[in-house]
C-alpha positions in Angstrom: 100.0 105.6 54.0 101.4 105.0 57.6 104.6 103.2 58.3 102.0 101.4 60.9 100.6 100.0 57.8 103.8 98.6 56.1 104.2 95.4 54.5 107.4 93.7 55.9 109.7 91.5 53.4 111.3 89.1 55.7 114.2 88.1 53.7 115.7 85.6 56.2 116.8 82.0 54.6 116.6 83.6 50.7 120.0 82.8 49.6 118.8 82.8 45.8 116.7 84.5 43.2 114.1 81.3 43.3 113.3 81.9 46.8 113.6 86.1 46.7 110.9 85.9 44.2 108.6 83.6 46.0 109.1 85.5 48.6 107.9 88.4 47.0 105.3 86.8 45.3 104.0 85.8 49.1 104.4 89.1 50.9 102.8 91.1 48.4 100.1 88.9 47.0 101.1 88.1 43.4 99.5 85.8 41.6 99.6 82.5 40.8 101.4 83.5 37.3 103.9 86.2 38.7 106.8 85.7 36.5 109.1 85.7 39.0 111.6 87.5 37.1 113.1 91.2 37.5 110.7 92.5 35.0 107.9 91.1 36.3 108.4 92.1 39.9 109.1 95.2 38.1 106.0 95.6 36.7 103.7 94.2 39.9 105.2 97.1 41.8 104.7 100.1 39.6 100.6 98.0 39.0 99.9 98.4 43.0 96.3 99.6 43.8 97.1 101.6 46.3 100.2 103.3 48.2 102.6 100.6 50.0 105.0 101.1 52.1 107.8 98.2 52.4 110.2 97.4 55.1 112.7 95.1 54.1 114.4 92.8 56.9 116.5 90.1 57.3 118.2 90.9 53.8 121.7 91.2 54.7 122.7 87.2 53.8 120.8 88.2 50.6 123.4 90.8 49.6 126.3 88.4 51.3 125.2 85.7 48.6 124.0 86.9 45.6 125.4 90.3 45.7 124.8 91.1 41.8 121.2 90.2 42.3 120.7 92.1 45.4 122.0 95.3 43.3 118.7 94.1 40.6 116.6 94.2 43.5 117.8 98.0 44.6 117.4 99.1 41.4 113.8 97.5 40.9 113.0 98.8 44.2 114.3 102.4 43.4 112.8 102.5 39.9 109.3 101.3 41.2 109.4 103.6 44.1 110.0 106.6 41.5 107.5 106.0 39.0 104.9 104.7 41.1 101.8 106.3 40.0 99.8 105.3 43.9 103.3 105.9 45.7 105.6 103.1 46.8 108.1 103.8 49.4 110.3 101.1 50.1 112.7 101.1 53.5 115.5 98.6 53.9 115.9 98.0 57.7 119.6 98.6 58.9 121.2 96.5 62.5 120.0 93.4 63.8 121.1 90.0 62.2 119.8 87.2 60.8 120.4 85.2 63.6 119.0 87.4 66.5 115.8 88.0 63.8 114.2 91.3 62.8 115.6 94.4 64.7 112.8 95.8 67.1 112.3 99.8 66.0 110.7 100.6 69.9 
C-alpha cells in the first residue's frame, strides 16, 4: 500500500452524521444497503479486501459541528485501523481550511 494510492475523504460541507455517512458510503464504495450507522461503518472497514490507506480532508467544520460525533468517527477509525486484518491506515490531513480547499502536500 502506497500513500500514492490513498483514498481521500473529502469532508467539506458534512455538517451532520446523514451526510458523513453518505459520504463514506461514496468514497469507499458501500453498498446500496450500508447502514449508515457507527456500527456499520464499523464493520465495512475492518471487511476491506485489501489494504487502504485514507486521508481525511476538509474535516475540521465536522469536528466544529458535531464534535461528539467526530470523537465516534476517531474511534471507529482507530479501532478499524487496529484490527484490520488487510491493514487500514487512516491519516487525518492537518492546515488548510475549508474555504481555501484541501491543503497541497508538494
Amino acid at each position: 500500500m502506497k500513500l500514492d494510492d490513498a483514498l481521500v475523504l473529502d469532508l467539506r460541507g458534512v455538517v451532520d452524521k446523514a451526510a458523513f455517512m453518505d459520504r463514506c458510503a461514496t468514497v469507499l464504495g458501500l453498498p446500496g444497503w450500508f447502514g449508515r450507522n457507527w456500527d456499520a461503518l464499523a464493520d465495512s472497514l475492518t471487511d476491506l479486501p485489501e489494504p487502504l490507506a485514507l486521508v481525511v480532508t476538509g474535516w475540521q467544520a465536522y469536528a466544529q459541528a458535531r464534535p461528539r460525533d467526530w470523537e465516534i468517527a476517531q474511534e471507529v477509525f482507530a479501532t478499524a485501523a487496529d484490527t484490520s486484518p488487510t491493514g487500514l491506515t487512516v491519516l487525518l490531513a492537518l492546515g488548510g481550511s475549508d474555504e481555501e480547499g484541501p491543503a497541497s502536500l508538494g
